[in-house]
N, C-alpha and C positions, 0 to 999 in steps of 0.2 A: 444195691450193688449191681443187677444187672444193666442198669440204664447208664452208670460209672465204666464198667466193663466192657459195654458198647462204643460207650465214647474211646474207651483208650483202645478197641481195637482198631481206630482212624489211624492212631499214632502208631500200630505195630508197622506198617506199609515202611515205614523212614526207621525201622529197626539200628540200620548201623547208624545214622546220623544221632540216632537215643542213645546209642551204647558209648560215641563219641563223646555227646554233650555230658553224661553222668560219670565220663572218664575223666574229662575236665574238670567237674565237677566235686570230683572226688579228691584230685592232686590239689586243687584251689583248698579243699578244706583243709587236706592234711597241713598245708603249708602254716594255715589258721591255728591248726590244733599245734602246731610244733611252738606258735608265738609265746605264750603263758611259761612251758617248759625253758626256754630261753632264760624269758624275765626272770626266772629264777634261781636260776644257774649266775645271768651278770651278779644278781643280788648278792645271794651266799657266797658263791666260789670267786666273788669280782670285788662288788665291794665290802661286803663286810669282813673277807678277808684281803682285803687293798690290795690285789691284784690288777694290774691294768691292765695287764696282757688280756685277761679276761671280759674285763668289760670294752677292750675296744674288738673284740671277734664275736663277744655274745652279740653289741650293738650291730656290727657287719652283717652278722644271721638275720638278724630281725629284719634288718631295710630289705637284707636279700629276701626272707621270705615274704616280706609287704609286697616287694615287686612282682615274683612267683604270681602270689595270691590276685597281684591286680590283673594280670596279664592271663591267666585262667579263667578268671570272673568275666574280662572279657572275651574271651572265647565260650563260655559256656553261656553266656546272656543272649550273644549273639545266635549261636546253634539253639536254644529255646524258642525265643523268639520267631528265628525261620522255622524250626519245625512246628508251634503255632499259627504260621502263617500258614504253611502249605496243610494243616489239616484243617481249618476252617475254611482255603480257597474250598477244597473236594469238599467237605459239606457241602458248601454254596452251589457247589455245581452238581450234585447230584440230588441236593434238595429242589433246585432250577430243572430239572431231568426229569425228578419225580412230575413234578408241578405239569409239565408239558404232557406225559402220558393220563392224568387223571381226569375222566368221564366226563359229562357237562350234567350227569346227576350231582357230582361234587360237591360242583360249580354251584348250582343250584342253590344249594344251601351254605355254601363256606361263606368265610367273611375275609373281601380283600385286604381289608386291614390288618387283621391275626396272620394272616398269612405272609405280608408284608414285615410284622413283626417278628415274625420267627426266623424269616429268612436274612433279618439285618439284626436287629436287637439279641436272641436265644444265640444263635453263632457267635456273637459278641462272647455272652459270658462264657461258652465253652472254650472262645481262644483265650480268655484272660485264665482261664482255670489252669490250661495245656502252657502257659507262658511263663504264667509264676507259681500258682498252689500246686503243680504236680511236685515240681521241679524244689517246690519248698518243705513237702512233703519227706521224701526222702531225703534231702539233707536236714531234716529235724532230726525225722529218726533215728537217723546215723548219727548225726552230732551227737545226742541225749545218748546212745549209745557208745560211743566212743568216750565222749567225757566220763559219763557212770564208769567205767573201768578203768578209765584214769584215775580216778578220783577215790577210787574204793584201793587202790593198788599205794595213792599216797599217803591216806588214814580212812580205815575203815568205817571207825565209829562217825570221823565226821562227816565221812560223804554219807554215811545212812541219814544219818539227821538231817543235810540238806538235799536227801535227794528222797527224803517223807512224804515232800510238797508236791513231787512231779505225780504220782496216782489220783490226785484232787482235782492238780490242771486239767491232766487227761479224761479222767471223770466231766468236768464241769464244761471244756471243750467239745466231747461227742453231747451231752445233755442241749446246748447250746445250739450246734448242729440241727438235733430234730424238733428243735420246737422251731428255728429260723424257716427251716428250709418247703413249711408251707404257706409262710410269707413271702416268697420269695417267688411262689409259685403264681401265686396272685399277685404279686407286685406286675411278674411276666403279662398276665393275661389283661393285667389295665393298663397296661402298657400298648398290647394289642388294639383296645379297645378306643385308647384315647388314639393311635393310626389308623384307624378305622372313620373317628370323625372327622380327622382330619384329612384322609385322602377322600372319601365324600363331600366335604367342603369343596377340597379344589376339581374335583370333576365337575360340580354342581354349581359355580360359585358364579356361571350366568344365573341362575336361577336363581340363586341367593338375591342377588342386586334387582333381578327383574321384581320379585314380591318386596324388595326393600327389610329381606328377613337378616339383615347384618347383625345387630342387636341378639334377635335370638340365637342364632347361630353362635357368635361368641358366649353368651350363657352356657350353650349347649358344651362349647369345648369346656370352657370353665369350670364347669361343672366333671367333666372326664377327667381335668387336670388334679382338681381335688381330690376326686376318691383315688388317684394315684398319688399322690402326694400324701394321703391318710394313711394308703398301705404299705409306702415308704419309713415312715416314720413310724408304723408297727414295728417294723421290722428295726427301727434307727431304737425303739426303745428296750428290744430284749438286746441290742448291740449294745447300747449303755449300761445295762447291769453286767453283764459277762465283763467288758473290758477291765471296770475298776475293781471287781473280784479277783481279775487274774493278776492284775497291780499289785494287790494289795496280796495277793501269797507271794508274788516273786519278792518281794520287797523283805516279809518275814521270812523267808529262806536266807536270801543274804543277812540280817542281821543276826539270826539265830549263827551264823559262819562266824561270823566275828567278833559273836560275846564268847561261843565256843572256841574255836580257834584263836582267837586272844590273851584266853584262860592259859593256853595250851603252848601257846609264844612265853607267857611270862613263867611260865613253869621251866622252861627250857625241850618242853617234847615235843618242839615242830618249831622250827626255823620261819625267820618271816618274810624273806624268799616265800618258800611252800604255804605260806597262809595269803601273800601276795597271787602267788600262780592260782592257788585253790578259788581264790575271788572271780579272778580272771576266767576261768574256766566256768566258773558260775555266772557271770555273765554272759557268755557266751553258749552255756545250754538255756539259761531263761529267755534268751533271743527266738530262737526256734518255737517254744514253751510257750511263749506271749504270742509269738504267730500262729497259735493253733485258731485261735479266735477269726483271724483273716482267711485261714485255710478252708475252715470249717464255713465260712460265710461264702468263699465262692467255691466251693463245692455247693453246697444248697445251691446257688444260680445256678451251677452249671448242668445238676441235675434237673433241679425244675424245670433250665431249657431244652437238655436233651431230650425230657419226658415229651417235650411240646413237639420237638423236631422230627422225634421216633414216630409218634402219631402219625405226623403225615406220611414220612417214609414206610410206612407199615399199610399202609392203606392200600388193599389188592383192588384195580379197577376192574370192575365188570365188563366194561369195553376193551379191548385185549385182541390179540392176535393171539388164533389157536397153535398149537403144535402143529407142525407143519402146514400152518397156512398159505396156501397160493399167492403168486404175485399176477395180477391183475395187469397179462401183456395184451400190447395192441387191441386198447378195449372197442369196442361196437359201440357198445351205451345200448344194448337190448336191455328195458328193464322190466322186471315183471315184481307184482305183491299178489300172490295168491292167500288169501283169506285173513287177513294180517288184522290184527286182535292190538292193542297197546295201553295199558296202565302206565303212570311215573312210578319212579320207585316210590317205597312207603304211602303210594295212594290206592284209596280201591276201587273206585269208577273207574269203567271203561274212557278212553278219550278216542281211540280212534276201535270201530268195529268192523270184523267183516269185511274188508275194505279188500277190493280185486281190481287192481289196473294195470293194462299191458301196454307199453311203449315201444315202437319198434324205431331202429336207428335212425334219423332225421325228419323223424317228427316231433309234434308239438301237443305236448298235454297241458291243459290247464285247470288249473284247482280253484274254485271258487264256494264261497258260502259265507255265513255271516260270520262275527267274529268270535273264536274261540270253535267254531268247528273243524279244527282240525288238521287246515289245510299245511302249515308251517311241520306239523309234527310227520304228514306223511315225508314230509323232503328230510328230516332229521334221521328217521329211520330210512330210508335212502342213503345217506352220508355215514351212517352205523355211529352217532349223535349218540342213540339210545340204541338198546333191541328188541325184536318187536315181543311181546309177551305171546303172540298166538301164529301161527302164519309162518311165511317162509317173502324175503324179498331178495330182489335174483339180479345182478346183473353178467350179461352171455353167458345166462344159465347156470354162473354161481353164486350159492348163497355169501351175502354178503361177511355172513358170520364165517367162512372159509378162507375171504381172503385178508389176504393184510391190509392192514388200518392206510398202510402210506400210502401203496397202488391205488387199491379204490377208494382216496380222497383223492390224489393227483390225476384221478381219471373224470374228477368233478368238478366246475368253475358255479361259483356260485355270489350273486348278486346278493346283497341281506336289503329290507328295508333299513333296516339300523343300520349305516353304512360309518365304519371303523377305517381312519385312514393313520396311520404314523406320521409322527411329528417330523419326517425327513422329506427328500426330495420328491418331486411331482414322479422321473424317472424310476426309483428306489420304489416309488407305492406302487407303480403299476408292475415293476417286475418283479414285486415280492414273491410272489406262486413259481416264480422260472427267472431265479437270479443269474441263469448263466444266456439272457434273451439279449439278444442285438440289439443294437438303436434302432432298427427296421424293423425289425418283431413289436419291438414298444411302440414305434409310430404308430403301426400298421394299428394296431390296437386301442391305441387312440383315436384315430381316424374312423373308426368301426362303431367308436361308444363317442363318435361327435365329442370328442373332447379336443382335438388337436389345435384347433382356430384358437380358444380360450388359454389351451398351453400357450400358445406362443405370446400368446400377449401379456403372461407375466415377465416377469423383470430378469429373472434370468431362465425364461423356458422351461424344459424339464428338469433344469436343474431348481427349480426352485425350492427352496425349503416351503412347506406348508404350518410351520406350528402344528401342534398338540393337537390330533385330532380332526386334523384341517380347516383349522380353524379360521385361517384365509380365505379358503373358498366357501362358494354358496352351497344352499344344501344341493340342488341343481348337480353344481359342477361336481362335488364330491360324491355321485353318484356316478357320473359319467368315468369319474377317474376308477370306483368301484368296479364299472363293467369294464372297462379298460383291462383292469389286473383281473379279472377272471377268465375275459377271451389271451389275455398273452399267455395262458399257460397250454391254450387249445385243447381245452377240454373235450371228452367222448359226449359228457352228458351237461348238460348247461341248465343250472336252477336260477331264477328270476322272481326270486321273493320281493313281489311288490317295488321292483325295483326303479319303476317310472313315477314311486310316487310322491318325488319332489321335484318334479321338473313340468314346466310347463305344458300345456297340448300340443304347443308347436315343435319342441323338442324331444317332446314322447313321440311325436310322428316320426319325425327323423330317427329316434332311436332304433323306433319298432322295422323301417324301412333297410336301416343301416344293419339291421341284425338278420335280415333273411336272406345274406350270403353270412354272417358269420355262423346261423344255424343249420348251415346245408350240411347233411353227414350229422348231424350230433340230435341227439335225444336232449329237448327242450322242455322244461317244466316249470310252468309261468303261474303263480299267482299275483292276482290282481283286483283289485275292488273297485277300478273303473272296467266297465263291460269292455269299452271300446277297445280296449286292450286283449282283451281275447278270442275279438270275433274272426279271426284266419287262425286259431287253434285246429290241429286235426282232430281234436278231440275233449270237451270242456266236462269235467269232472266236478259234480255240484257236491257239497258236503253239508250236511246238518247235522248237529248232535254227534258227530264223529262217526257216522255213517253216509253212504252214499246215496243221496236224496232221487237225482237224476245222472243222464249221463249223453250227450252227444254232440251235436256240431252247433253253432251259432243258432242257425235259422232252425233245425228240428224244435231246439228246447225251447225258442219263441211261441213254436205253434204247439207245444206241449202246454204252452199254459200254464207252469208250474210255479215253482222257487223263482227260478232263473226268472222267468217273462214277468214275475211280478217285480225282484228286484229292479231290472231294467225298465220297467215303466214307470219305477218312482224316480230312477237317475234322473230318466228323459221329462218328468216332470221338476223336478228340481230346476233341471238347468232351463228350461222354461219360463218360470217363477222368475228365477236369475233374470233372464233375459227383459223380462215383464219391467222387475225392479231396473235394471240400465235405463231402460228406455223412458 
């Protein structure tokens, strides 16, 4: 009930549009409920006392109330259905809202498939539930009540006996309900599971063809397909027992009317008009009675999915703007990490210890060490990614935990090695971070990240569409389009995760040269696993084990001896070898 409750507080928001729809609603019925009483009336009072007057006014009513009733029905199908629509858009969009504010601990562990499915499949059932079982809902119970006092008002004894059968339906439709409705939960969750393989399929699906794994890969869905089609047809076989039970009482209710009522016709103590209307009306509450089975089945979805949807909407992120957080104006980019300690959630190693680095505005720190030390997680707590479990990290002297999430990320451009482009224009990817940028702002920043020559030599420029992922361009190019969109937003602080390491030596140079007017003024923090990339650092920051091994300029940590000097004596010997084997 409360996960029901929730749902239908979406639909209080469209209050008068509900009070509209079930007013329509209700006059459509009445019109319904007046047909039977009619029939009855032309019968006794028409024909079988050969009145014509009578049957041709009683016949008049009736087309008049069929029209009523049609012209209701569609008005109130229509107000359902749009107010279904409009509360599954606001789900969608605040379930799309939620998604946007939540961690990248989350992220971490979610799965983009379930997630996928809840926000397209779970919303589904709850608009099919809000379109027709609400709406079916309360015209049963009204019907069943409306006819029961018809029916008892035109012979007691016979409406009791056929209306014996309705406490059985009602029994055997809630019993139905809770045994469906944790099939129905799991039907949800392989449902998930099977858009799970499948949107990993199509992300992956170079890689599929590169190891030539087609084969497995279809097993693998196949396999997904079946255990959802298994817990389908769990669910399709307690639907098959309910249905022809509920058959099979409505069926002995009407017969039991008219060995009863038949008795009661040849006796002379009920007119057959009134054993006519009484049938009629008994079809007409077995309608609603027989739909409980359908009501009861998407209720079950629709709770199962709001159960799924509530989950995520319920999820408080750790990462969050405090009460009265600051906004992060005309940043510096001074950044400081005084003693900064860092666990992931739910682990208990330290990953990053101790860790003290000060950056002052338009310098250049660099993070270096082997992999898994560390160096990507300093710039994530930087970004407030994560925060930090021990320490304090600072940008102009405030903690990051102070200020709001949006200032200080739009105070940040940042390069990824994984470099993420959108399936849209070359123009649209670079001013993604500052969609209100110029055409000069976006050149300009193209020109800066050596992208601009290659722009133009596609087919239609910046306007060019790239596919999925840039899937057009080289890894190279879609690098350069990456730092493109992080200098057009002119960042304070500018992070360089490994960002040259798809591009060749000759355009790492250009890059590197083309970026010491883009990093004038701005606090630069560059990791890199080629050396050559970080020897004009103001200041090279070695990391091991998630602590700080060494710390100073190119040439110091050479003549130190250390990490560093031996790292680069293996590059320099590497590319030796290289050189060896050309030759």
């Amino acid at each position: 009930m409360r996960v029901l409750w929730r749902i239908l507080s979406y639909v209080g928001i469209y209050k008068w549009q509900l009070v509209l729809a079930y007013t329509t609603m209700f006059i459509g019925l009445a019109a319904l409920l007046a047909v039977p009483r009619l029939v009855e009336y032309v019968i006794d009072d028409g024909i079988d006392a050969g009145n014509r007057r009578v049957v041709l006014l009683g016949s008049l009513a009736i087309v008049g109330a069929a029209v009523g009733q049609g012209i209701f029905i569609y008005i109130r199908s229509y107000l359902f259905q749009a107010l279904a629509e409009r509360v599954s858009t606001d789900m969608r969009a605040e379930y799309y809202r939620k998604l946007q504010t939540l961690s990248f601990s989350f992220y971490d562990t979610a799965d983009s498939g379930q997630l996928m499915a809840r926000g397209a499949e779970d919303i589904n059932s709850i608009r099919r539930f809000l379109m027709f079982s609400m709406r079916m809902f309360i015209y049963g119970l009204t019907m069943i009540v409306a006819v029961s006092i018809i029916l008892l008002r035109a012979d007691g004894s016979l409406a009791l006996m056929a209306l014996a059968v309705i406490p059985i339906l009602v029994f055997t439709s809630v019993r139905f309900g809770r045994i469906v409705r944790p099939q129905f939960l799991n039907v949800q969750q392989q449902f998930g599971d099977m858009s799970s393989v499948l949107q990993e399929n199509l992300a992956g699906t170079r890689v599929v063809r590169v190891f030539a794994a087609e084969q497995r890969e279809i097993k693998k869905y196949d396999q997904s397909l079946q255990d959802l089609f298994d817990w389908q047809m769990s669910a399709v076989r307690i639907w098959s027992k309910y249905f022809p039970a509920m058959t099979m009482l409505n069926e002995l209710a009407i017969g039991f009317i008219l060995w009863y009522g038949g008795r009661q016709v040849l006796s002379g103590q009920l007119s057959i008009g009134t054993l006519i209307a009484f049938n009629l009306y008994m079809v007409l509450l077995m309608m609603p009675v027989r739909s409980l089975g359908f009501i009861i089945n998407s209720l079950a979805r629709a709770i199962a999915s709001g159960e799924r949807i509530f989950e995520i909407l319920d999820v408080r992120p750790p990462i969050r703007d405090k009460d009265g957080a600051l906004e992060l104006a005309n940043p510096r980019g001074a950044v400081r990490f005084e003693d900064v300690s860092f666990r992931f959630p739910n682990s208990e190693p330290l990953v990053l210890r101790d860790i003290d680095i000060e950056a002052a505005p338009g310098k250049i720190v660099a993070l270096f060490g082997p992999t898994g030390s560390g160096k990507s997680t300093v710039t994530a707590l930087l970004q407030r990614s994560y925060d930090v479990t021990e320490g304090r990290v600072s940008v102009d002297s405030h903690d990051v935990r102070d200020l709001t999430l949006t200032s200080l990320r739009r105070s940040i451009g940042v390069v990824a090695q994984d470099t993420f482009l959108f399936g849209t224009s070359i123009r649209d990817n670079i001013a993604f971070g500052n969609p209100d940028a110029s055409d000069a702002q976006i050149e300009r920043a193209a020109r800066i990240a050596k992208a601009h020559d290659f722009i133009m030599q596609q087919p239609q420029g910046y306007d060019t569409v790239i596919g999925e992922r840039g899937v057009s361009l080289s890894g190279g190019q879609k690098q350069r389009v990456s730092l493109a969109r992080a200098l057009c937003t002119d960042p304070a602080i500018l992070i360089l995760d490994d960002a040259t390491s798809s591009v060749d030596t000759e355009t790492e140079y250009e890059i590197q040269q083309a970026l010491r007017d883009a990093m004038e003024g701005r606090t630069t923090f560059v990791i890199a696993q080629r050396l050559s990339t970080l020897k004009h650092a103001d200041e090279i920051i070695v990391l091991e084990h998630g602590q700080v091994a060494e710390r100073g300029r190119h040439d110091e940590l050479l003549r130190n001896r250390g990490l560093y000097a031996r790292i680069y004596d293996l590059q320099l010997r590497d590319q030796e070898e290289l050189l060896d084997v050309a030759d």
